[in-house]
N, C-alpha and C positions, 0 to 999 in steps of 0.2 A: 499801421496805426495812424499813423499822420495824416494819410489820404484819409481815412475815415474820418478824421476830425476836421480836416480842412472840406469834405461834404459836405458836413454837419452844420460846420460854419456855413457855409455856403446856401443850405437850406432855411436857415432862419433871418439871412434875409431879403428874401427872395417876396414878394406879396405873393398873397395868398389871399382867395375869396376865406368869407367868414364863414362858412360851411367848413371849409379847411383847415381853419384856424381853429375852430369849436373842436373840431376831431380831433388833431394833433394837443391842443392843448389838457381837454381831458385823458386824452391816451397817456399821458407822458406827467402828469399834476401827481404828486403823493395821493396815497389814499385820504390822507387825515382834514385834506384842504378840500373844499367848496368845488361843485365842477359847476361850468359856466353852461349855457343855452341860449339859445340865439336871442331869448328875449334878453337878457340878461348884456348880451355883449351886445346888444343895438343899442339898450339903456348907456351902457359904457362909454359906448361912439357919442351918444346925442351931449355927453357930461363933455365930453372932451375931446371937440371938433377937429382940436390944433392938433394931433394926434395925426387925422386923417387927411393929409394935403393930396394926398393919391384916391381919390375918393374911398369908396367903400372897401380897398383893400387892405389886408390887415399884413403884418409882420412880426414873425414871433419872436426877430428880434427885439422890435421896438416896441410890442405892445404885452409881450407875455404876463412880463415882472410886472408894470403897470396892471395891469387885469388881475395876477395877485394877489398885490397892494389893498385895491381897491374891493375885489370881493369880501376881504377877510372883515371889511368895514361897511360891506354894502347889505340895504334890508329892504326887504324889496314891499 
């Protein structure tokens, strides 16, 4: 159980292109929430540059909750 968690951790903060990030996040997002698309998570990037110091790579540690957040309030 631990290794599996200490993975897991290990997986989320890892960069990851935005293809990657799009899968895993809608794979893994509850049903009842908003799923993202590339148009949608590029809009995100351009909002919130300071985010992306590793250029276009994403983290679903760092950016999941953020992308969340911000859908639940975002209209496109």
């Amino acid at each position: 159980m631990m290794k599996r968690r200490k993975q897991e951790e290990d997986l989320s903060i890892i960069r990851i292109s935005l293809g990657a990030f799009l899968d895993s996040y809608n794979k893994n997002i509850p049903a009842a929430f908003p799923r993202a698309s590339i148009s949608i998570l590029k809009k995100f990037q351009s909002v919130y540059p300071a985010l992306f110091k590793h250029g276009d790579m994403w983290s679903l540690a760092v950016h999941r909750k953020k992308v969340i957040d911000w859908l639940s309030s975002y209209r496109a």
